[in-house]
C-alpha positions as CSV (number, residue, x, y, z in Angstrom):
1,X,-55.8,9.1,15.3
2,X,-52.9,7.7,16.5
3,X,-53.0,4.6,14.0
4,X,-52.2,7.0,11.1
5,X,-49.4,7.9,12.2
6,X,-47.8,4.1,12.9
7,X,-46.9,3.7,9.3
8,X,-45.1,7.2,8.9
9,X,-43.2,6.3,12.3
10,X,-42.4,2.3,10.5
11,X,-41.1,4.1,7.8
12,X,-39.0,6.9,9.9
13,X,-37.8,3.3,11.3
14,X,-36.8,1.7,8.6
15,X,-35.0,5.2,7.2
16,X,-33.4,5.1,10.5
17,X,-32.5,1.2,10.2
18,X,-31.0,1.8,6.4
19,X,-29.0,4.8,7.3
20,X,-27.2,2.7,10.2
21,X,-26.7,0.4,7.9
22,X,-25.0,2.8,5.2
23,X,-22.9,4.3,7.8
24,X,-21.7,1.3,8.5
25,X,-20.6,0.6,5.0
26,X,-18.9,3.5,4.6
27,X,-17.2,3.1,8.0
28,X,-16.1,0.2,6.4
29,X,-15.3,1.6,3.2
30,X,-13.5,4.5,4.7
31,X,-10.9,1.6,6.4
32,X,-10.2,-0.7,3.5
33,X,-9.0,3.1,2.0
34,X,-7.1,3.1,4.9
35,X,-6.0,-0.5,4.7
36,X,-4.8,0.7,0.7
37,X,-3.3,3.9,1.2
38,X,-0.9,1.9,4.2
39,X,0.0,-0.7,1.8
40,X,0.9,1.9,-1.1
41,X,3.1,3.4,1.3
42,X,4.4,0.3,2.4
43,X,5.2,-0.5,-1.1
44,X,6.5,3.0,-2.1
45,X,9.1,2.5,1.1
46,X,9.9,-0.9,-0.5
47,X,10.5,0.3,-3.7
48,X,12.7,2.8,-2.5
49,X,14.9,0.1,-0.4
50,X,15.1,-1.5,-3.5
51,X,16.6,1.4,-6.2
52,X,19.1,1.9,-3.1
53,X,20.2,-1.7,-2.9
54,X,20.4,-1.6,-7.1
55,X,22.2,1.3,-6.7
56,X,24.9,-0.2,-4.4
57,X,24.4,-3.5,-6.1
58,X,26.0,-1.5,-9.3
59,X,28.9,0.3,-7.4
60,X,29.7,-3.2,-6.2
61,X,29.9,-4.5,-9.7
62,X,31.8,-1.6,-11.2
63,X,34.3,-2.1,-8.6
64,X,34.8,-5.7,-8.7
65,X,35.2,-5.8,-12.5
66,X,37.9,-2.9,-12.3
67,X,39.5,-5.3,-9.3
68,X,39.2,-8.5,-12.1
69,X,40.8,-6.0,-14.6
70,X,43.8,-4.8,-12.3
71,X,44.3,-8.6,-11.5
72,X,44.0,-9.2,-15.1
73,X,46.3,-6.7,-16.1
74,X,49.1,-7.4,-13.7
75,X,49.1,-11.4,-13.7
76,X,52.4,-13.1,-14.8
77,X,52.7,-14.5,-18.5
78,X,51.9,-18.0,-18.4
C-alpha cells in the first residue's frame, strides 16, 4: 500500500520544487521592477535639474547679450 502512494508524494515534490523555483523568479522579477522604477525616478530628477539649468542657462544669455548691446550702444566712434 504504501508504494502507491510514492509517486503522488514525487510529484507533490517536484510541485513543491517548481513553485520554489517560481517564487524565486518572481522575487527576482519583483526587484529588477524595483531596480527600473529607481532609475526612472533617477532620471525624472535628472531631467528636472536639467530644464532648471536651461532655464538659467537662458536668463544668463538674455542678460549678457543686453550687456554686449549696452556696451555696443555706448562705445566711442572709432
Amino acid at each position: 500500500m504504501a508504494d502507491s502512494f510514492r509517486p503522488v508524494f514525487e510529484d507533490l515534490k517536484a510541485a513543491a520544487q517548481h513553485l520554489m523555483a517560481a517564487s524565486t523568479e518572481v522575487h527576482l522579477a519583483g526587484a529588477a521592477l524595483v531596480r527600473v522604477t529607481d532609475a526612472a525616478l533617477a532620471a525624472k530628477d535628472e531631467h528636472e535639474d536639467l530644464r532648471e539649468t536651461v532655464h538659467r542657462l537662458e536668463g544668463l544669455v538674455i542678460q549678457l547679450s543686453a550687456e554686449v548691446r549696452s556696451m555696443r550702444d555706448n562705445r566711442p566712434p572709432l
